[in-house]
C-alpha positions as CSV (number, residue, x, y, z in Angstrom):
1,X,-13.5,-10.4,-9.4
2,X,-14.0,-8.0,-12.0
3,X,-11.6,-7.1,-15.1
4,X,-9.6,-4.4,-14.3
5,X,-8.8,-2.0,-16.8
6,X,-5.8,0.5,-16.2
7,X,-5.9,3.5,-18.3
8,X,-2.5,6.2,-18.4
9,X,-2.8,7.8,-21.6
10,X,-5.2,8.5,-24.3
11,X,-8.1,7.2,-24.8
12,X,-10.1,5.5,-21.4
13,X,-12.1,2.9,-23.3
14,X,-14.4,1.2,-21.4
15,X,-14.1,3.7,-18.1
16,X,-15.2,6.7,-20.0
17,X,-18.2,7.8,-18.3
18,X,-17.1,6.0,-14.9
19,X,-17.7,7.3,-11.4
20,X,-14.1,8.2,-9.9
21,X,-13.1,8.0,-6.7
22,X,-10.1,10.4,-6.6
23,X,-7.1,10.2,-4.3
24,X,-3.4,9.1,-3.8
25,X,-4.1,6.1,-2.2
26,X,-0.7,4.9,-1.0
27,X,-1.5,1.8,1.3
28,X,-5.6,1.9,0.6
29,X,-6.4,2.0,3.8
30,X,-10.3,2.3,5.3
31,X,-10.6,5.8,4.8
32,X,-9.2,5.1,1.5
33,X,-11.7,2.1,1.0
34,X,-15.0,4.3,2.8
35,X,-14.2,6.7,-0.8
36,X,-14.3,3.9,-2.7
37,X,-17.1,2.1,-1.5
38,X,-19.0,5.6,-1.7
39,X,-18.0,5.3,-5.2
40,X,-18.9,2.1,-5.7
41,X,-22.5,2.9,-4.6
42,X,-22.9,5.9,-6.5
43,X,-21.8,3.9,-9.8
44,X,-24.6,0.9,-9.1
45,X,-27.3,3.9,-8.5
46,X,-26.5,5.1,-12.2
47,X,-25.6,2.6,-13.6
48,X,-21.8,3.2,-14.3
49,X,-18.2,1.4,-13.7
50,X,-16.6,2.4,-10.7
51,X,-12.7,4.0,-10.5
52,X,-10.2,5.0,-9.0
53,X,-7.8,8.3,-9.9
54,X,-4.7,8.2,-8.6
55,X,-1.1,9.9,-8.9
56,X,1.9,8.9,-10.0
57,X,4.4,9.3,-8.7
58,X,3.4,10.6,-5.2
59,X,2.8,14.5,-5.5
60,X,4.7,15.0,-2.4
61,X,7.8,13.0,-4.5
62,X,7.2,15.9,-6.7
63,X,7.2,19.0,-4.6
64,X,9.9,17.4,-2.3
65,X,12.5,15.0,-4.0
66,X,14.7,15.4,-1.4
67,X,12.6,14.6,1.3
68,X,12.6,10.4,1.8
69,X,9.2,9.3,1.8
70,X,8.3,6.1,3.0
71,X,5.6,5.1,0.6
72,X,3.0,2.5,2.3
73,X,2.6,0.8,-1.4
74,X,4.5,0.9,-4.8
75,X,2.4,1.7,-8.1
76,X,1.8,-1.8,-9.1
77,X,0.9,-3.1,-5.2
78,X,-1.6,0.2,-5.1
79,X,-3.1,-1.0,-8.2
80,X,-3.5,-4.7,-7.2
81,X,-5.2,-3.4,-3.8
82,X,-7.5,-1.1,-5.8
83,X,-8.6,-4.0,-7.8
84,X,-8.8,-6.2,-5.2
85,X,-11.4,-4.1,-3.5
86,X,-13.7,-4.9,-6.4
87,X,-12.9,-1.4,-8.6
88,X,-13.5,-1.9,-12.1
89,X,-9.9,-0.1,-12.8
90,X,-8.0,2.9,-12.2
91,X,-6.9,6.1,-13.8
92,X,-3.1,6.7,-13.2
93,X,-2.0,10.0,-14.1
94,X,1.5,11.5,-14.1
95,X,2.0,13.8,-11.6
96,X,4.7,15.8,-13.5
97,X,5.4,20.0,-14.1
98,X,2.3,20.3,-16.5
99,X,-0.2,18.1,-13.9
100,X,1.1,20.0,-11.1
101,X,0.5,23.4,-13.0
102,X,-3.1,22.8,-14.3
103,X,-5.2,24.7,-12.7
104,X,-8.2,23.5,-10.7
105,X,-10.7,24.5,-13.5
106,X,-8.6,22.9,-16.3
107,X,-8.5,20.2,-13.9
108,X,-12.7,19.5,-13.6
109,X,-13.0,20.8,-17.3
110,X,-9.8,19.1,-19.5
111,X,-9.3,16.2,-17.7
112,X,-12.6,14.8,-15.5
113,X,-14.6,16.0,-17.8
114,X,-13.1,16.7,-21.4
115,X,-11.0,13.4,-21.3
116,X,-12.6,10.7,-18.9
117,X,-16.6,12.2,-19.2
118,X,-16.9,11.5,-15.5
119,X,-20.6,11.3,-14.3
120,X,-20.0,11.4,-10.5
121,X,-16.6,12.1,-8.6
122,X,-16.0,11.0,-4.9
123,X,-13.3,12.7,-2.8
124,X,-12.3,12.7,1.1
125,X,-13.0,15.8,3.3
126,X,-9.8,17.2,2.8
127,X,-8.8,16.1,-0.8
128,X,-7.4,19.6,-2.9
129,X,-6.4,19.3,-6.3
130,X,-5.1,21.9,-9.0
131,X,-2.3,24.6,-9.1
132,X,-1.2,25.6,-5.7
133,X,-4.3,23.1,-4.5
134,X,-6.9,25.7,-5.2
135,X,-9.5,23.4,-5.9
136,X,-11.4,22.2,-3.0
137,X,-14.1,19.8,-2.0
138,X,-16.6,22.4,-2.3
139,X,-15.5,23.7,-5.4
140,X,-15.5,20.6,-6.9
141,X,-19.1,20.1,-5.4
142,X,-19.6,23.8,-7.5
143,X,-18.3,22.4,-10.6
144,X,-20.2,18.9,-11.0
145,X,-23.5,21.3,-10.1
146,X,-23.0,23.1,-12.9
147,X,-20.8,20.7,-15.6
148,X,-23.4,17.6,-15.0
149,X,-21.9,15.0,-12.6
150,X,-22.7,13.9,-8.8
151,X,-19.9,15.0,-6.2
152,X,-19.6,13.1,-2.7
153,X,-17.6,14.2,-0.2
154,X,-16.6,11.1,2.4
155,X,-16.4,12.4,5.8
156,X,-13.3,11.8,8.1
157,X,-12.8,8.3,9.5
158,X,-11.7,7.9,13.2
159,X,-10.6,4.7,14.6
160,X,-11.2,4.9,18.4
161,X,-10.2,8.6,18.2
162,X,-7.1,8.7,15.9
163,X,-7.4,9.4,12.1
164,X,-7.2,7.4,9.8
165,X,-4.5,8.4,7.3
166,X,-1.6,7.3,5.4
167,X,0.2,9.5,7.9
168,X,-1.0,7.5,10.8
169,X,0.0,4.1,9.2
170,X,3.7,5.3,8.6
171,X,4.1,5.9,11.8
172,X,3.0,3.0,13.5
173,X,5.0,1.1,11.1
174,X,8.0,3.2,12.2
175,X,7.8,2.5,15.4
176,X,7.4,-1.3,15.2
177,X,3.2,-0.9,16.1
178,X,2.1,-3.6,13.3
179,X,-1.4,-4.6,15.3
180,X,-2.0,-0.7,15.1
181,X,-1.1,-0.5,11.0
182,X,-3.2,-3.5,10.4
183,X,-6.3,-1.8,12.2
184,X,-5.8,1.5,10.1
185,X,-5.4,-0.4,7.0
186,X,-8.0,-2.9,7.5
187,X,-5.9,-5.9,6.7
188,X,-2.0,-6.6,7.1
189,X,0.6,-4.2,5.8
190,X,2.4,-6.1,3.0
191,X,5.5,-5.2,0.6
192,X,6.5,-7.3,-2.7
193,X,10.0,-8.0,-4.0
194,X,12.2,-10.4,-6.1
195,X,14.2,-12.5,-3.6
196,X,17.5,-12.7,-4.0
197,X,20.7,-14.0,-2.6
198,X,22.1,-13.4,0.4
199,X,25.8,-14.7,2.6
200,X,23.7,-17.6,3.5
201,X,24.5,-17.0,6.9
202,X,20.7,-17.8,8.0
203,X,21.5,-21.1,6.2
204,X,24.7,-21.6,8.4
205,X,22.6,-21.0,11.7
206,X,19.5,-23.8,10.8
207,X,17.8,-20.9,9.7
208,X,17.7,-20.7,6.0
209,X,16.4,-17.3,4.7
210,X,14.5,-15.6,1.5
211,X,16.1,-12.3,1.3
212,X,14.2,-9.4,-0.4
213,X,15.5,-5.6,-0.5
214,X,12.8,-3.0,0.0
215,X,12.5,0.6,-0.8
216,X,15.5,2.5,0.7
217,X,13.0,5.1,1.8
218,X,10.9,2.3,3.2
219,X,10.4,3.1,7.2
220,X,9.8,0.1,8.7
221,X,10.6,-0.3,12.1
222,X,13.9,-2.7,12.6
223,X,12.9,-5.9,14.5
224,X,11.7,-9.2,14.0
225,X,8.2,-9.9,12.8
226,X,5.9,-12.6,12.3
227,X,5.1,-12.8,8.5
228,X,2.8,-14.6,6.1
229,X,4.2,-14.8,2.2
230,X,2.6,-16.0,-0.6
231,X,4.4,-18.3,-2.6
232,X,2.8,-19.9,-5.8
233,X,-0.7,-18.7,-4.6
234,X,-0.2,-20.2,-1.1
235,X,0.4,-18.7,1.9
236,X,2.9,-19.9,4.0
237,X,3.8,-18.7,7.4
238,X,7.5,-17.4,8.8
239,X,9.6,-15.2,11.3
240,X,11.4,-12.4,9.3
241,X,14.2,-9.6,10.4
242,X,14.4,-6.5,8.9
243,X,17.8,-4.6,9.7
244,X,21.4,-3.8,9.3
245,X,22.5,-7.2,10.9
246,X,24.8,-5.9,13.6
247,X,26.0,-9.3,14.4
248,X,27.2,-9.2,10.9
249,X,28.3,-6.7,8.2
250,X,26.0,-3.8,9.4
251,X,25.1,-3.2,5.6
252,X,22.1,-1.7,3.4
253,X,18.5,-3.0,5.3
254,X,17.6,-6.0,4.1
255,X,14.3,-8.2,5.0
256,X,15.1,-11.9,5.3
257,X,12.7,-14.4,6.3
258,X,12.6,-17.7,7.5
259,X,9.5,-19.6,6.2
260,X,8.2,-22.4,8.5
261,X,7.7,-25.8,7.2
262,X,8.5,-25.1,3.8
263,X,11.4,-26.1,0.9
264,X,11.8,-24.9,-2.6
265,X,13.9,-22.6,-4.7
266,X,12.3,-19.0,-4.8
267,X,15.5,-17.3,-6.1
268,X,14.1,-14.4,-8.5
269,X,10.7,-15.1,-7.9
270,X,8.5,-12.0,-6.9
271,X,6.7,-12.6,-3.6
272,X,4.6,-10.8,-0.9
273,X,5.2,-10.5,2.1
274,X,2.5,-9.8,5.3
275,X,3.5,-8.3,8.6
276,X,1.4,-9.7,11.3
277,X,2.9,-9.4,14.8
278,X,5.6,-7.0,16.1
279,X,8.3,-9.4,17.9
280,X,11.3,-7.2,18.9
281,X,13.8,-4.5,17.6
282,X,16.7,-5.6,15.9
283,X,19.8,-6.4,18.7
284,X,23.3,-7.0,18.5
285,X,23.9,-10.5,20.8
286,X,27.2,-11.6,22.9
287,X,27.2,-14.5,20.7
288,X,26.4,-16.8,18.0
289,X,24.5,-18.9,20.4
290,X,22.9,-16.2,22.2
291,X,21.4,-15.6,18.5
292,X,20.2,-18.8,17.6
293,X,18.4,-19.3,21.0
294,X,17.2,-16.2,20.1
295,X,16.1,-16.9,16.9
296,X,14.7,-19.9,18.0
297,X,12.2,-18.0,21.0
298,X,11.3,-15.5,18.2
299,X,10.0,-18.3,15.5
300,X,8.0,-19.7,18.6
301,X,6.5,-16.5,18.9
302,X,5.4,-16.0,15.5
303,X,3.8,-18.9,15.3
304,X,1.9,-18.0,18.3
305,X,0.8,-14.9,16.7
306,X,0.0,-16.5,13.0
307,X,-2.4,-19.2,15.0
308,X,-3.9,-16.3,16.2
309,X,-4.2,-14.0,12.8
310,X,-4.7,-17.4,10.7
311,X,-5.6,-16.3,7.3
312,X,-5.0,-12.8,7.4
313,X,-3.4,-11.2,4.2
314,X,-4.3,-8.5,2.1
315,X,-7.5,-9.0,-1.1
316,X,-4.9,-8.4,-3.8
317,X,-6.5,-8.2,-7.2
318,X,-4.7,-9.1,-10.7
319,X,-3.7,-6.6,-12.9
């Protein structure tokens, strides 16, 4: 895998002159990865390194800080995924009052040009950039005409008639549809977190837990899920709930999961964690042994469903 070289600030080193594949990116999912590849193409036919330009944070975080978003990927898992699909690094640029009131022109001419010396820029169908998001795919197709680099515009991607967006994966997330997610995304929907300790309650019911605390915007679907983590640079396979835990305190959601076949002490260790089946919504039981028999029907499911998705896990890069 190649080096991969993150540039914020000043000067951009060894990516000036690279072919940037511009977007968001949140969750780099195929329509996300048909832009790159484009890019990737256009940067072996002259000759260049190929990047990504990305935003930070989200623009809609920006315009809307009110408005929860439930971001598919934080900065540093974006970046990993970016550099996992074989980029040779990434442009991360503040998306702040002066970004957001640069014009589209200043935008070609200041930044892709005057700071990063693009030679070719690759952009979806429907990516807009600048002030008021005046610039458009065909002016930017007007620009590199005239200011000297190649513009390719990748057109939509459909999977079996729906879109393939960001959009698209947040909602099947939300609504507990992981086999969908992991068709839009092209590989298993994943989140990263430092484990930390619980009421050991799992531990009190044979099920001992590694308990990780997301995103509060994070949208996920409450339920049980068959999960893959990797621990140490293994993978190792489990049944995780993410929830309130209504037979319990009803608290802040939490993700806890129960890895099979496994012992060790990952307190403060930062993980990753796979979804790869949908098992059930979250449910508040009669009883404690209602639970655990439960409990014990869902791990038997998700190990039915890891046989079946064995190996699957997101090409994560280092950065």
């Amino acid at each position: 895998m190649n080096d991969f070289t993150i540039v914020r600030d000043g000067d951009p080193g060894a990516l000036y002159g690279a072919v940037v594949a511009i977007g968001n990116f949140d969750g780099v999912h195929r329509g996300h990865r048909a832009v790159i590849g484009a890019a990737q193409k256009r940067a072996k036919a002259l000759g260049r390194k190929a990047a990504a330009l990305t935003f930070s944070p989200h623009p809609r975080r920006y315009f809307q800080p009110d408005a929860p978003l439930f971001a598919l990927s934080s900065e540093r898992d974006k970046l990993r995924l970016l550099a996992g699909a074989g980029l040779d690094g990434a442009f991360v640029l503040r998306f702040d009052a002066e970004l957001a009131a640069t014009s589209a022109q200043d935008f070609v001419e200041k930044i892709l040009v005057g700071r990063f010396g693009i030679a070719g820029a690759v952009i979806g169908y429907d990516f807009h950039f600048g002030q008021k998001r005046a610039g458009s795919p065909q002016y930017l197709a007007e620009q590199g005409a005239r200011l000297g680099f190649t513009v390719d515009i990748v057109p939509p991607l459909q999977d079996d008639g729906r879109p393939v967006s960001s959009g698209a994966v947040r909602a099947a997330l939300s609504e507990g549809r992981v086999a969908e997610a992991t068709e839009l995304l092209g590989a298993p929907w994943f989140v990263s977190g430092e484990v930390i300790h619980g009421a050991k309650r799992g531990r009190e019911l044979g099920f001992p837990t590694a308990n990780i605390r997301l995103d509060p915007s994070c949208g996920l679907k409450h339920g049980v899920f068959a999960v893959r983590m990797a621990v140490g640079g293994k993978l190792v396979d489990g049944v995780a709930s993410f929830g309130i835990r209504p037979m319990f305190d009803a608290g802040a959601p939490l993700l806890e999961v129960n890895l099979f076949d496994f012992s060790g002490d990952l307190y403060g260790q930062v993980v990753d964690v796979a979804t790869i089946g949908w098992i059930r919504p979250e449910e508040k039981f009669a009883s404690l042994d209602d639970l655990k028999r439960a409990m014990d029907a869902d791990a038997a499911q998700a190990r039915e469903a890891l046989q079946r998705a064995a190996g699957a896990f997101p090409v994560l890069g280092e950065i």
